[in-house]
C-alpha positions in Angstrom: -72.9 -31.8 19.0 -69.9 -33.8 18.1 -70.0 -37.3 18.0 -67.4 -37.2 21.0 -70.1 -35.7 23.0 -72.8 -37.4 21.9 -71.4 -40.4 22.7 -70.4 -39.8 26.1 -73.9 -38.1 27.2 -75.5 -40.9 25.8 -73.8 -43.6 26.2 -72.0 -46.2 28.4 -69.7 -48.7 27.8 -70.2 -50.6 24.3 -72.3 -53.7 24.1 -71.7 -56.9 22.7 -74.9 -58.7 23.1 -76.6 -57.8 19.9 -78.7 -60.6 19.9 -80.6 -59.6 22.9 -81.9 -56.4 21.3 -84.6 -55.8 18.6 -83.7 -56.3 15.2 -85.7 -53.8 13.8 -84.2 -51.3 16.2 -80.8 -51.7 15.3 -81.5 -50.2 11.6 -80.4 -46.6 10.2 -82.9 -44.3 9.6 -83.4 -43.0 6.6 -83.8 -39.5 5.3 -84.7 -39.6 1.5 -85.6 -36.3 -0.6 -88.8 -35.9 -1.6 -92.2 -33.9 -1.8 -93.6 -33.2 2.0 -97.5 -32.6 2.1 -98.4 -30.2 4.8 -102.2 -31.5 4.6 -101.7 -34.7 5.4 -97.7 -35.6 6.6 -96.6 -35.1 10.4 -93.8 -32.8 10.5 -91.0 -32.1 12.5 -87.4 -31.2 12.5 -83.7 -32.3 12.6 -81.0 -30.2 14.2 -77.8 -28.9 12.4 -75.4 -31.4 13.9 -77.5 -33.6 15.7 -76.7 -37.1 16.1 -79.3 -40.0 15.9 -79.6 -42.8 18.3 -82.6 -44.9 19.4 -82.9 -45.8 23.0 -84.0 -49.3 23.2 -85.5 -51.0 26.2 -84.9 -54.7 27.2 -85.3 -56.6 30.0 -81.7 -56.3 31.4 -81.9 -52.3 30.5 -81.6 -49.4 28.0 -79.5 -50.0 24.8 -78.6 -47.3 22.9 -77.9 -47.7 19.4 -75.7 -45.4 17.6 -77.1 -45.0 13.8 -73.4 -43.5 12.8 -71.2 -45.6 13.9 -73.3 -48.8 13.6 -72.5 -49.6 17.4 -74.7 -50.4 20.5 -73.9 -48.9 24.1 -75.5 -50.0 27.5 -77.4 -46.3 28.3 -75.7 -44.2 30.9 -77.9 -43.6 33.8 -78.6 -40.2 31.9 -80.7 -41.9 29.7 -81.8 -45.2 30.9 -85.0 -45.4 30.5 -87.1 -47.1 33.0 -88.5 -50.7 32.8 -91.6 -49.7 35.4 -93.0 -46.7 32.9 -91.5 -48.0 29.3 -91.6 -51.4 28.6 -89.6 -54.2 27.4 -89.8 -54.0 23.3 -90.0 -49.9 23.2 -87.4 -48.5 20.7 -87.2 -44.5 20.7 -85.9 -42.8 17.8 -83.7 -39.6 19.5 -81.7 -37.1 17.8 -79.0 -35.1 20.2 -79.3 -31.0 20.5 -76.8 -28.6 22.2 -79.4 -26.6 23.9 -78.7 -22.8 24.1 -79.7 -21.1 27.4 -81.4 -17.6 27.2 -79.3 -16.5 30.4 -75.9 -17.1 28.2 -74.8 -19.9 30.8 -73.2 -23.0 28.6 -75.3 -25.1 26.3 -77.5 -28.3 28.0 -77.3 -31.7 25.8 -80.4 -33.1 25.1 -82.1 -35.9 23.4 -85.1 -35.3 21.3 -87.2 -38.3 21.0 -88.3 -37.8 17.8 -90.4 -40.9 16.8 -91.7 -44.6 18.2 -89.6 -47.3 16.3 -91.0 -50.6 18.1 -93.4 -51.5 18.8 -94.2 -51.3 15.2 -97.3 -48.5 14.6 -97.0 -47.9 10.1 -99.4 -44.3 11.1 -97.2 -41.5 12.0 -99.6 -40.3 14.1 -101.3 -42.9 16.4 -96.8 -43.3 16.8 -97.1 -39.8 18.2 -100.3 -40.8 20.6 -97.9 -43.4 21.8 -95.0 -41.3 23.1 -97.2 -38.6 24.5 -98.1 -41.7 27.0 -94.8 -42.2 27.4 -93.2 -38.9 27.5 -94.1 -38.9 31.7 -91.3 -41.7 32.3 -88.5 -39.9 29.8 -85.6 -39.4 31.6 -85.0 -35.8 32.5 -82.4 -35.3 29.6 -84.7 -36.9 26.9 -87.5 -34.7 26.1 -90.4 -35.2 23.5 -90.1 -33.3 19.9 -92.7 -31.7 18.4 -94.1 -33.3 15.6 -97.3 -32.3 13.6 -98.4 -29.8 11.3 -96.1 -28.1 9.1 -97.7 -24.8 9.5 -98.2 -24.6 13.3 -94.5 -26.3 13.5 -93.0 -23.0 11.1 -94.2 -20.8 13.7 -92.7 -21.9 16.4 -89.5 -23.3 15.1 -87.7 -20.0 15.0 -87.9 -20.1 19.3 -86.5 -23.7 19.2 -82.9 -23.3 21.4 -80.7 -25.2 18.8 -79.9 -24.6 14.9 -82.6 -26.4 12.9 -81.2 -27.9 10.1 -84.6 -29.3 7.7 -87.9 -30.3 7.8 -88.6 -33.7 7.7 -92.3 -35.9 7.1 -92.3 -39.1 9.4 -93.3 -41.9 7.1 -93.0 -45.0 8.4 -90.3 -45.8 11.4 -86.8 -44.9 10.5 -88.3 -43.1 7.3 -87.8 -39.8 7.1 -88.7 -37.7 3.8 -86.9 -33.8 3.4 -87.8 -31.7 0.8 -85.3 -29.7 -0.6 -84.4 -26.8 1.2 -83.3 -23.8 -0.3 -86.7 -22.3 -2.4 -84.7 -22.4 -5.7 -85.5 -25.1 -8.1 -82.4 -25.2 -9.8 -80.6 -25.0 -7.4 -82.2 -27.9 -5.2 -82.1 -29.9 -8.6 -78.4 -29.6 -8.6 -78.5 -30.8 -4.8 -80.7 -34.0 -5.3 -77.9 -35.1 -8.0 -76.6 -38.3 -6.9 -72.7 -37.9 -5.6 
């Protein structure tokens, strides 16, 4: 999705009142090369051309805080989360998809809530726990991603209705670890050379 797109599914007008928002949720994520352990790491994926925002609840609203550009938005009712089922404080990691439809008929934008940014859990997992209690008051265009095992998530990624880009291990919030991905060792080595 470009970021034309994004930012208009997203997002509404552009906020000024930075100081009324999280800190912590108006950081980049990271997504640093390294080695991903499928024993023990919680998997899941980003999307070729995906975007990444984090929905961020306050007590006046949804913030949306675009990663790219550095910029917050008020949410569009699309995405604005509600105060009743997510509260104040809750910052939600998303990354946008152009979903394909199986019938042929045009491609639904999404946002994949991909991990639980505030409040502050350092375990990947018990982050997960969190957002499955959440994932009932998501609005209808934000939808939980899969995270978990690398394994089980291989065999199912090949049905997922976007281009998948990498793996990635959630570390702690906004840090993400890819390994390289092409299988060739030189090759990667040549990739993780700094530019």
């Amino acid at each position: 999705m470009n970021r034309d797109d994004a930012i208009a599914f997203a997002c509404g007008a552009l906020c000024l009142q930075v100081h009324t928002v999280l800190p912590l949720a108006l950081r980049a994520v990271s997504v640093a090369v390294g080695s991903v352990d499928p024993n023990t790491d919680v998997v899941t994926w980003l999307a070729k051309g995906g975007r990444f925002l984090t929905l961020v609840q306050t007590p006046r609203g949804t913030r949306v805080y675009d990663h790219a550009d550095d910029l917050l938005y008020y949410a569009n009712p699309n995405t604005e989360l509600p105060l009743a089922g997510i509260p104040d404080g809750h910052a939600l990691l998303c990354q946008t998809v152009c979903d394909r439809q199986p019938n042929g008929d045009p491609s639904v934008p999404r946002l994949l809530v991909m991990d639980l940014v505030s409040p502050v859990l350092e375990c990947p997992k018990q982050r997960g726990e969190a957002l499955r209690r959440l994932a009932c008051h998501l609005p209808h265009t934000c939808h939980l991603q899969w995270a978990g095992d690398k394994q089980a998530l291989q065999a199912f990624l090949p049905n997922v209705p976007h281009d998948v880009d990498t793996l990635v291990a959630l570390r702690a919030p906004l840090q993400l670890v890819r390994e390289s991905g092409t299988g060739i060792t030189a090759l990667d080595g040549l990739l993780d050379l700094p530019r």
